[in-house]
DRENLUMGU-747680 format. One record per atom (N, C-alpha, C, O): z, y, x; residue number from 1; atom name; residue in one letter. Coordinates in steps of 0.02 Angstrom, whole numbers, padded with zeros to 5 digits. Atoms other than C-alpha are relative to their C-alpha. Example, Ala and Ser with C-alpha at 12.3 -4.5 7.8 and 13.67 -1.06 7.14 Angstrom:
! residues 2
[[00000; -00059; 00045]; 1; "N"; "a"],
[[00390; -00225; 00615]; 1; "CA"; "a"],
[[00000; 00060; 00045]; 1; "C"; "a"],
[[00033; 00059; 00097]; 1; "O"; "a"],
[[-00003; -00059; -00042]; 2; "N"; "s"],
[[00357; -00053; 00684]; 2; "CA"; "s"],
[[00037; 00055; -00039]; 2; "C"; "s"],
[[00045; 00110; -00014]; 2; "O"; "s"],
***
This chain:
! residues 77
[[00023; -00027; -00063]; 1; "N"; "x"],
[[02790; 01946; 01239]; 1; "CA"; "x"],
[[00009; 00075; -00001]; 1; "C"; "x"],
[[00008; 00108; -00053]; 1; "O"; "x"],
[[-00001; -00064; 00012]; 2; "N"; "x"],
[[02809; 02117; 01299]; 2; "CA"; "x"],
[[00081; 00041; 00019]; 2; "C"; "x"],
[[00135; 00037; -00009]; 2; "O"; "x"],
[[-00065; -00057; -00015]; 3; "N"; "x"],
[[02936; 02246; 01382]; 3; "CA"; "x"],
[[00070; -00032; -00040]; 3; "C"; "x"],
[[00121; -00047; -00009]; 3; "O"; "x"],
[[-00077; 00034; 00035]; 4; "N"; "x"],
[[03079; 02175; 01256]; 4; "CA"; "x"],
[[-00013; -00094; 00018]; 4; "C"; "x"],
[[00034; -00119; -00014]; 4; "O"; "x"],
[[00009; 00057; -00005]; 5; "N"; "x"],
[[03031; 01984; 01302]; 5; "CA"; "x"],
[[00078; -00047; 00001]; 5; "C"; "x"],
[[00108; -00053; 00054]; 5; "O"; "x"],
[[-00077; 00026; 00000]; 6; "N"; "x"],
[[03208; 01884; 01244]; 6; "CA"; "x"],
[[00023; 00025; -00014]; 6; "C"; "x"],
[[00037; 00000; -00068]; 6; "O"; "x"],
[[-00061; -00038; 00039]; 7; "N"; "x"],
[[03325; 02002; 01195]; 7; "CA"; "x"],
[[-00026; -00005; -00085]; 7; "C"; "x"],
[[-00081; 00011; -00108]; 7; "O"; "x"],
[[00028; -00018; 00070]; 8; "N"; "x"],
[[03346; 01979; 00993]; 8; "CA"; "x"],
[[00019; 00068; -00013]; 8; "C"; "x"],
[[00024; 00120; 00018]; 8; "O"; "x"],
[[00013; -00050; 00031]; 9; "N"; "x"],
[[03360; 02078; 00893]; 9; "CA"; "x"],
[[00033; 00005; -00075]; 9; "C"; "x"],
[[00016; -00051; -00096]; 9; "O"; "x"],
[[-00016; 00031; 00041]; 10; "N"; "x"],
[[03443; 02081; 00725]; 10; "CA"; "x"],
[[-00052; 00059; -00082]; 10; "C"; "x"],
[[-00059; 00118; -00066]; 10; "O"; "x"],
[[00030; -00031; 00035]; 11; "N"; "x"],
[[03343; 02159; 00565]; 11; "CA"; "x"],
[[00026; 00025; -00058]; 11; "C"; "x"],
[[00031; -00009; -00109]; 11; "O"; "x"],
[[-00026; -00057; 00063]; 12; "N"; "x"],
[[03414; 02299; 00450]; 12; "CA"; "x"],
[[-00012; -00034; -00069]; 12; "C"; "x"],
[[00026; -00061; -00110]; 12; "O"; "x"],
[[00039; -00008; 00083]; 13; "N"; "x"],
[[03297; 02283; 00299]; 13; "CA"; "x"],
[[-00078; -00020; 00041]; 13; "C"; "x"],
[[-00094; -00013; 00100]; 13; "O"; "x"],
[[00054; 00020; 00016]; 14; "N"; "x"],
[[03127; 02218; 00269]; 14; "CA"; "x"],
[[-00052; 00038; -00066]; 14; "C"; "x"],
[[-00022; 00061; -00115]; 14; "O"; "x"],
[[00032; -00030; 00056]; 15; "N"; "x"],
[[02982; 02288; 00148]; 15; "CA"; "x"],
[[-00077; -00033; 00006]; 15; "C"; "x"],
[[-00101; -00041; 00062]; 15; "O"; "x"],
[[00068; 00004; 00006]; 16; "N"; "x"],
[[02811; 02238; 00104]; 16; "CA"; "x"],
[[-00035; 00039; -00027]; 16; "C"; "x"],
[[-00026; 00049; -00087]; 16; "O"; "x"],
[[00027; -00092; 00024]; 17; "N"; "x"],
[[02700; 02401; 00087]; 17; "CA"; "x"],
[[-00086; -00028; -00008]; 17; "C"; "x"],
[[-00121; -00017; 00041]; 17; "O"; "x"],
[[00081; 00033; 00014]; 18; "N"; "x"],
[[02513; 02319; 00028]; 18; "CA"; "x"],
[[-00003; -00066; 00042]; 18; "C"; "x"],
[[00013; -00124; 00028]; 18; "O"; "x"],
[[00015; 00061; -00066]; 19; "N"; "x"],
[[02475; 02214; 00179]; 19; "CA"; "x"],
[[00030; 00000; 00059]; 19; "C"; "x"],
[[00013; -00036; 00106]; 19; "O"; "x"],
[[-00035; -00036; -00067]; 20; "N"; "x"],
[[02590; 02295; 00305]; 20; "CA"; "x"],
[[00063; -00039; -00034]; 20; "C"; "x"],
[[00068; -00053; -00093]; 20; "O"; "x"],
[[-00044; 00024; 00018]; 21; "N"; "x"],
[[02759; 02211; 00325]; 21; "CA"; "x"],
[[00052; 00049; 00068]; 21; "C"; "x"],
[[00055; 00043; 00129]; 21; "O"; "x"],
[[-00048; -00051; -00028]; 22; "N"; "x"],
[[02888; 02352; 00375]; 22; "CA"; "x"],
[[00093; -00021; 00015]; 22; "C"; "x"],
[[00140; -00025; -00024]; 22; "O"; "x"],
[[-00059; 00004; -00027]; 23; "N"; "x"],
[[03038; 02320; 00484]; 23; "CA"; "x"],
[[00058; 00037; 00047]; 23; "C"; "x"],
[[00051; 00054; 00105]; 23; "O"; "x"],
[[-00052; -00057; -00022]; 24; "N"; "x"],
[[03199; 02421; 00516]; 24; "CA"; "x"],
[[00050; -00044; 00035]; 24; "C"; "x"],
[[00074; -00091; 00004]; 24; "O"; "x"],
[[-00064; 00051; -00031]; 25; "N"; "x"],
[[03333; 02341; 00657]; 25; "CA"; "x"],
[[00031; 00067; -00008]; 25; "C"; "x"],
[[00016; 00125; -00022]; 25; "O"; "x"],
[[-00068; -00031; 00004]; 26; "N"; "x"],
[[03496; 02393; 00666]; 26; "CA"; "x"],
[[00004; 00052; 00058]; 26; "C"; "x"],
[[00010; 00113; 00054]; 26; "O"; "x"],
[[00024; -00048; -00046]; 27; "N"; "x"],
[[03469; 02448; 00831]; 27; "CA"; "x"],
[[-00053; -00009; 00051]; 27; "C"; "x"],
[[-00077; -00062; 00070]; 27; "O"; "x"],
[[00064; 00024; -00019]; 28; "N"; "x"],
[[03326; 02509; 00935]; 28; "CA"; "x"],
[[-00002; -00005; 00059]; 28; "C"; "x"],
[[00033; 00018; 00105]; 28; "O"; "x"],
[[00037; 00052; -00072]; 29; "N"; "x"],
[[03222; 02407; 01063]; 29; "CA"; "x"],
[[00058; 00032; 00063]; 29; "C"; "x"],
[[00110; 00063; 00052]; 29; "O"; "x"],
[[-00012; -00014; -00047]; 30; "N"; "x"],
[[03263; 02434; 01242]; 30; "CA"; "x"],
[[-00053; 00025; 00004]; 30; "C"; "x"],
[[-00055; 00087; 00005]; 30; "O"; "x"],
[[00088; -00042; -00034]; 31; "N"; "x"],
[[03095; 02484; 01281]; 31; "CA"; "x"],
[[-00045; 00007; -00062]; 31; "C"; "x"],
[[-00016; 00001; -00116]; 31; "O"; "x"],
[[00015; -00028; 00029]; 32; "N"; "x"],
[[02975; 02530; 01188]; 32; "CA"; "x"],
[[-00057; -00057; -00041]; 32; "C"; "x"],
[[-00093; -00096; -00010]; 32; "O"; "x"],
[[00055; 00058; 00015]; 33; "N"; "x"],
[[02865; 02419; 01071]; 33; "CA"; "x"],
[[-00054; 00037; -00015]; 33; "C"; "x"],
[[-00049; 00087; -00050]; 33; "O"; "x"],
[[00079; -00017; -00031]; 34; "N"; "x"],
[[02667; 02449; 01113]; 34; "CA"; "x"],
[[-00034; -00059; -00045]; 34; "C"; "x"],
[[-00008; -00115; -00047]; 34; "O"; "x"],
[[00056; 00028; 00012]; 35; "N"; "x"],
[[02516; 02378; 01019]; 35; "CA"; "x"],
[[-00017; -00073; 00049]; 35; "C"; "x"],
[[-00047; -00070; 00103]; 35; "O"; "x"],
[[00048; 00048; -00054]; 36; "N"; "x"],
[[02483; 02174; 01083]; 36; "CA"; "x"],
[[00092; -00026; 00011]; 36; "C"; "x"],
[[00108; -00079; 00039]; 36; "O"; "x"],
[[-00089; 00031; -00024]; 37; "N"; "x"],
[[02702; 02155; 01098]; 37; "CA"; "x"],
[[-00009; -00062; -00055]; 37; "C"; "x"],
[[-00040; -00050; -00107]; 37; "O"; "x"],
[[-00002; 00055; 00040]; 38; "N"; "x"],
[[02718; 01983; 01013]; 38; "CA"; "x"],
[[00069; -00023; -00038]; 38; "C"; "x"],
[[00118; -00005; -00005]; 38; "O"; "x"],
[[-00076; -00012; -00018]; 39; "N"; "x"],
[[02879; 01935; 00930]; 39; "CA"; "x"],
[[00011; -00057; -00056]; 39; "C"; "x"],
[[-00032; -00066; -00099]; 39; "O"; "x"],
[[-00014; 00028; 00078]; 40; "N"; "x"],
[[02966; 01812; 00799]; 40; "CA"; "x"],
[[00056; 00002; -00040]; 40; "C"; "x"],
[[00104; 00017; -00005]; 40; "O"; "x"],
[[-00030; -00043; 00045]; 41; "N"; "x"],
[[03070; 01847; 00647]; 41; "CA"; "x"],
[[00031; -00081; -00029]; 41; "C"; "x"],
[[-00006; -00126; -00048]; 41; "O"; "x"],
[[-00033; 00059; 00013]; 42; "N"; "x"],
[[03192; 01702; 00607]; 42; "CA"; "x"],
[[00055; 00004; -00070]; 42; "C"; "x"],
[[00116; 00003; -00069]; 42; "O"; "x"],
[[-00073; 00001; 00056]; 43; "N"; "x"],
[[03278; 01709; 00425]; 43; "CA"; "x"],
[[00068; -00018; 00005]; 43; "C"; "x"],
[[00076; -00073; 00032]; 43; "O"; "x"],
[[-00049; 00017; 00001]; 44; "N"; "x"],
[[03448; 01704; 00411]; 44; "CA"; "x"],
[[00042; 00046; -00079]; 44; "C"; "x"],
[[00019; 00077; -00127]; 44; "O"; "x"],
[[-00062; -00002; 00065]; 45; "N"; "x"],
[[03606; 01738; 00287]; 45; "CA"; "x"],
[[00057; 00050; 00017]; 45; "C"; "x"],
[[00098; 00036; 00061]; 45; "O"; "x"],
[[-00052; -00006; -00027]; 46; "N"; "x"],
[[03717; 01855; 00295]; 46; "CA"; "x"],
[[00066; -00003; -00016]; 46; "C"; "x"],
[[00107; 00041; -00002]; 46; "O"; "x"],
[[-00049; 00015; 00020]; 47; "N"; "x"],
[[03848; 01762; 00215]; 47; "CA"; "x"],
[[00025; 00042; -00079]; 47; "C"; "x"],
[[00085; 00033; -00092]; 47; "O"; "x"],
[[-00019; -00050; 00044]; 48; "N"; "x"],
[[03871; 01878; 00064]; 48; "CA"; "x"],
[[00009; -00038; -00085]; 48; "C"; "x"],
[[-00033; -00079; -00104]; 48; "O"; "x"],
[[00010; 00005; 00062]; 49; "N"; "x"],
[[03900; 01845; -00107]; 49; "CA"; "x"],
[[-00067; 00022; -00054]; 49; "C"; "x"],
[[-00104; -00009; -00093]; 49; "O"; "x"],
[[00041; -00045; 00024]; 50; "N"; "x"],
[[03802; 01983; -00162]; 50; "CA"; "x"],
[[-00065; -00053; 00007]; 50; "C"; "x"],
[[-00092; -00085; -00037]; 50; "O"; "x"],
[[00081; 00021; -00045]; 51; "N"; "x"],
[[03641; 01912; -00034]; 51; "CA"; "x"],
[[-00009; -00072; -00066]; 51; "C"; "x"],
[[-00057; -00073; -00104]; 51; "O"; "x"],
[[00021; 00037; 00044]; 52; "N"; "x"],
[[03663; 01754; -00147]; 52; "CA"; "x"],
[[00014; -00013; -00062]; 52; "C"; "x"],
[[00011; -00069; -00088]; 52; "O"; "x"],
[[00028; -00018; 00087]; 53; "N"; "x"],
[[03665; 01809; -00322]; 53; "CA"; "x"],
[[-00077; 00039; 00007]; 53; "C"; "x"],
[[-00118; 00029; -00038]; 53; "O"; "x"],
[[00063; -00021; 00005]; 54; "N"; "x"],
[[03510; 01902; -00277]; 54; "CA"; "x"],
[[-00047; -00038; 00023]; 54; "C"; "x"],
[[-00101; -00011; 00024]; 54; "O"; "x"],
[[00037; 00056; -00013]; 55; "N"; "x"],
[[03427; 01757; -00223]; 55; "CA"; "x"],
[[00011; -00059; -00060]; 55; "C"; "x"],
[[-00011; -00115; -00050]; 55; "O"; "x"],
[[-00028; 00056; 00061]; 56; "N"; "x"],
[[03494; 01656; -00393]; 56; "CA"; "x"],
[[00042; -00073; 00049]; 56; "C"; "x"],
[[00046; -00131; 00029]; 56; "O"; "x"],
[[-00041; 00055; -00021]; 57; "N"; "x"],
[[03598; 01549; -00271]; 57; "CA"; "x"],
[[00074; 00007; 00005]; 57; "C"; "x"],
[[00112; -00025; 00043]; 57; "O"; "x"],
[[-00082; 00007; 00009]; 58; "N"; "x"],
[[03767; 01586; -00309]; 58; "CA"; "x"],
[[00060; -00067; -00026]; 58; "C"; "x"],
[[00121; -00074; -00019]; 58; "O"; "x"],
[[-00063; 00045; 00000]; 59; "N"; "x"],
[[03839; 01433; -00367]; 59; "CA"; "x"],
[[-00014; -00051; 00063]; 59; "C"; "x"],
[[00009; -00109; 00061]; 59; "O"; "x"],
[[00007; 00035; -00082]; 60; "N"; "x"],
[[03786; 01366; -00175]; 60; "CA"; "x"],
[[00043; 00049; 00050]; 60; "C"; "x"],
[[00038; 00043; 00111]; 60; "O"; "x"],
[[-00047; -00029; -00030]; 61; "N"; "x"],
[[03911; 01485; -00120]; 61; "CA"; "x"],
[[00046; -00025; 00011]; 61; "C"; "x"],
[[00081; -00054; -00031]; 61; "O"; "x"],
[[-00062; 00048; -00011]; 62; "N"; "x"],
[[04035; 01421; -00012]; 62; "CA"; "x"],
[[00056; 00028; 00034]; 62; "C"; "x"],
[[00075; 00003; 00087]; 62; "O"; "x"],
[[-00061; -00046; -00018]; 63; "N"; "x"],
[[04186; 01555; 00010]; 63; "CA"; "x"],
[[00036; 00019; -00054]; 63; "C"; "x"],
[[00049; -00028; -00092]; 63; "O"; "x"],
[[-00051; -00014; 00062]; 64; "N"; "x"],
[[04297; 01646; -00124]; 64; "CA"; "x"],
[[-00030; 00090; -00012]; 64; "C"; "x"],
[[-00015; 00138; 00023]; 64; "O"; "x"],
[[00021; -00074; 00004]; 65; "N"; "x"],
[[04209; 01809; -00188]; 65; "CA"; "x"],
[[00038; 00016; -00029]; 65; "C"; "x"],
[[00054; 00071; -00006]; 65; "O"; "x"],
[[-00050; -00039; 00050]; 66; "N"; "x"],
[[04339; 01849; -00322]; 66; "CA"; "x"],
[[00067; 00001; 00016]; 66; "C"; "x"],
[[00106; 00030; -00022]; 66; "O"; "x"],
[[-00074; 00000; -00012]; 67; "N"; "x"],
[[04511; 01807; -00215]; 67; "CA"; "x"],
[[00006; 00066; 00017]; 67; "C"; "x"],
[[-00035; 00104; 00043]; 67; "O"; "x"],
[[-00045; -00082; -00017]; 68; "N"; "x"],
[[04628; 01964; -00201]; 68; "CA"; "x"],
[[-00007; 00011; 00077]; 68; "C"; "x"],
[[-00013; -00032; 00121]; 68; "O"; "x"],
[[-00027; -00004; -00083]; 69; "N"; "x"],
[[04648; 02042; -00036]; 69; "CA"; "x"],
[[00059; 00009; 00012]; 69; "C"; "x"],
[[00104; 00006; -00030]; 69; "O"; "x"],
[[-00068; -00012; -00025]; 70; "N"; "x"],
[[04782; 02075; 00066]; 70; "CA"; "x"],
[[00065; 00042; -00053]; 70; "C"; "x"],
[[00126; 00035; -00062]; 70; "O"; "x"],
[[-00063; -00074; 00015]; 71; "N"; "x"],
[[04849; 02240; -00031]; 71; "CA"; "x"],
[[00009; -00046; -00066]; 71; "C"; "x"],
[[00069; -00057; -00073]; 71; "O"; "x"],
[[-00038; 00029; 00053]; 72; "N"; "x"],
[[04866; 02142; -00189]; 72; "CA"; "x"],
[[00036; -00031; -00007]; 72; "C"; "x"],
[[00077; -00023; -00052]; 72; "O"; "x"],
[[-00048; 00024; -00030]; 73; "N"; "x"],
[[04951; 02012; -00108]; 73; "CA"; "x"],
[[00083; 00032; -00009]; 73; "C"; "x"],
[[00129; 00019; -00047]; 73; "O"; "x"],
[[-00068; -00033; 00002]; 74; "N"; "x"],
[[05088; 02140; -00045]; 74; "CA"; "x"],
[[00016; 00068; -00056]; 74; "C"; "x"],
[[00052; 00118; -00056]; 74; "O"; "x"],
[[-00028; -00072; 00043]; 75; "N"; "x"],
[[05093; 02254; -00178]; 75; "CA"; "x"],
[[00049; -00012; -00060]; 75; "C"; "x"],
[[00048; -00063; -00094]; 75; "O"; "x"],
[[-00054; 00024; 00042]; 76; "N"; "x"],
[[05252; 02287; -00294]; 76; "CA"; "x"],
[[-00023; 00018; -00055]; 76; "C"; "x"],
[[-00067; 00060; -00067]; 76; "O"; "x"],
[[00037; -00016; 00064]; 77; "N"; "x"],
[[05239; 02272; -00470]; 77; "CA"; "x"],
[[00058; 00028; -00042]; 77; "C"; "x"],
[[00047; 00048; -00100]; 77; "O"; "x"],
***
């Protein structure tokens, strides 16, 4: 609820500071968030290798973290 009502939102970074749970988006609100704005925060992935070795789920990875790119491809040897 509240001046942003529907528009998401997507979330930078996260922190837990004692009992406070501190959140940075990418980018900010349209309007302005006020004391009483209601809102919800939906996990997601952002596909990364990295994201899941730091979660110990890397062998549930389902892409190619170690294939060459392009330039190695075309490059002469």
């Amino acid at each position: 609820m509240g001046a942003n009502a529907g528009r998401p939102f997507e979330v930078r970074s996260h922190a837990l500071v004692g009992a406070t749970v501190n959140l940075e988006l990418w980018r900010p609100p349209a309007n302005v968030i006020v004391a009483g704005d209601t809102f919800v925060v939906t996990a997601g992935c952002d596909k990364s290798f990295t994201r899941c070795k730091l979660f110990a789920n890397a062998v549930n990875f389902r892409g190619f973290p170690n294939m060459p790119g392009n330039d190695v491809v075309s490059r002469v040897v």
